[in-house]
C-alpha positions in Angstrom: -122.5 -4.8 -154.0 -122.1 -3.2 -157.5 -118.6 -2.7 -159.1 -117.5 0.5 -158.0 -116.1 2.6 -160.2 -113.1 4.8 -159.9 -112.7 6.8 -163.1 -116.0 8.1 -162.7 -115.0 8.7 -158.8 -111.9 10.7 -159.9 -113.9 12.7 -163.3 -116.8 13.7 -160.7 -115.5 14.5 -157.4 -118.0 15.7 -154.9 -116.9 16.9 -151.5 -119.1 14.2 -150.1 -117.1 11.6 -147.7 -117.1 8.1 -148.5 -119.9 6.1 -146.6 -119.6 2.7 -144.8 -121.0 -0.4 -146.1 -120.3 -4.0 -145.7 -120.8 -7.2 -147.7 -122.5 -9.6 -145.3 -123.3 -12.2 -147.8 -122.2 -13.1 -151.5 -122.4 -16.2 -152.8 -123.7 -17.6 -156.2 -127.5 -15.9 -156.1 -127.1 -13.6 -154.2 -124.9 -10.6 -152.7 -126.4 -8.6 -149.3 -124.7 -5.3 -148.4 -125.2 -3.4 -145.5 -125.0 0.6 -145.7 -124.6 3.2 -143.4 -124.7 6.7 -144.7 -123.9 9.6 -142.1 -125.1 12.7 -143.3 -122.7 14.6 -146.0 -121.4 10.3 -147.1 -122.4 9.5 -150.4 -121.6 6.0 -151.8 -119.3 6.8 -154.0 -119.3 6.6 -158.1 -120.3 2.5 -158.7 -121.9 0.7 -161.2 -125.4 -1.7 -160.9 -125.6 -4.6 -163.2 -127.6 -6.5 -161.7 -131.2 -6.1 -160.5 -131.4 -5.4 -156.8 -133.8 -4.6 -154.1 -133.5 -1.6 -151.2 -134.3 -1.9 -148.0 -134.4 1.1 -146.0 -133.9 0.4 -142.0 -133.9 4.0 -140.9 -135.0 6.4 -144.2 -133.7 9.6 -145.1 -133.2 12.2 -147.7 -130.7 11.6 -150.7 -129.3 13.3 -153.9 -129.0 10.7 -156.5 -126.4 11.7 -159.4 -125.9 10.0 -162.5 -123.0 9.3 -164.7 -124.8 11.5 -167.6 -124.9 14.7 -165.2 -128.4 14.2 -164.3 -129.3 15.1 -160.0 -132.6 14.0 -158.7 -133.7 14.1 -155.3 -135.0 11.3 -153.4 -136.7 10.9 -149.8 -136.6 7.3 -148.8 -139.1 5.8 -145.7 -138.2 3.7 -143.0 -139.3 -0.5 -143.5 -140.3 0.3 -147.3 -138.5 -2.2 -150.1 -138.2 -0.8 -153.2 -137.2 -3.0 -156.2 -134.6 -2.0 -158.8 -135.2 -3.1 -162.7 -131.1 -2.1 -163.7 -131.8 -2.8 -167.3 -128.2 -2.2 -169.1 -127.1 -1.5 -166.3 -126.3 2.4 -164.5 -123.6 4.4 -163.3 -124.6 6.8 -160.1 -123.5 8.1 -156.9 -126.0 8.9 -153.9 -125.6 11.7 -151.2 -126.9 11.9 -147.5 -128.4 15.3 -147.7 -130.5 14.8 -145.3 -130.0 15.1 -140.9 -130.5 11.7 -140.2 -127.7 8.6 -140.6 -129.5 6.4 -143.8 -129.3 2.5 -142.7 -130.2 0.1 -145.9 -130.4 -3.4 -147.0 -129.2 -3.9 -150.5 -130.0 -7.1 -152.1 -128.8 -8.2 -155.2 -129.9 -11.1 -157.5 -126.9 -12.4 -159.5 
């Protein structure tokens, strides 16, 4: 999973809980987190590197916030991948805002 990132945790605190998620594979090429996000979890402040892919077991609705202050809302779908192109790389937290527990794949490629 990304390097998570505590300053950022501590200089934006949300009153979101911390979600679950588990690192079921990491080796050289690749690192495979599982994520379960109960509604009111966010993932907590972290930082992507690396370019990754989403997989989205059971979908739901998130807010997205980014380390510049920026909020955007997203509604993800049940068995739909979505690729991530990280660039420089980006700082972000993501809420459950939705009713539903959000169960993901996140893949990424070292």
């Amino acid at each position: 999973m990304s390097n998570k990132n505590l300053s950022l945790t501590e200089k934006n605190q949300t009153n979101a809980k911390q979600s679950h998620y588990e690192v079921i594979l990491d080796n050289e090429t690749t690192c495979i987190t599982f994520h379960h996000i109960k509604p009111g979890e966010g993932t907590g402040w972290h930082r992507h590197e690396k370019n990754y892919a989403a997989f989205h077991i059971q979908a739901g609705e998130l807010i997205h916030e980014d380390a510049d202050g920026t909020k955007g809302f997203i509604k993800s779908e049940s068995g739909k991948a979505n690729f991530y192109d990280v660039g420089q790389g980006f700082e972000h937290n993501a809420i459950n805002v939705g009713e539903e527990d959000i169960i993901a794949l996140e893949i990424e490629y070292k």
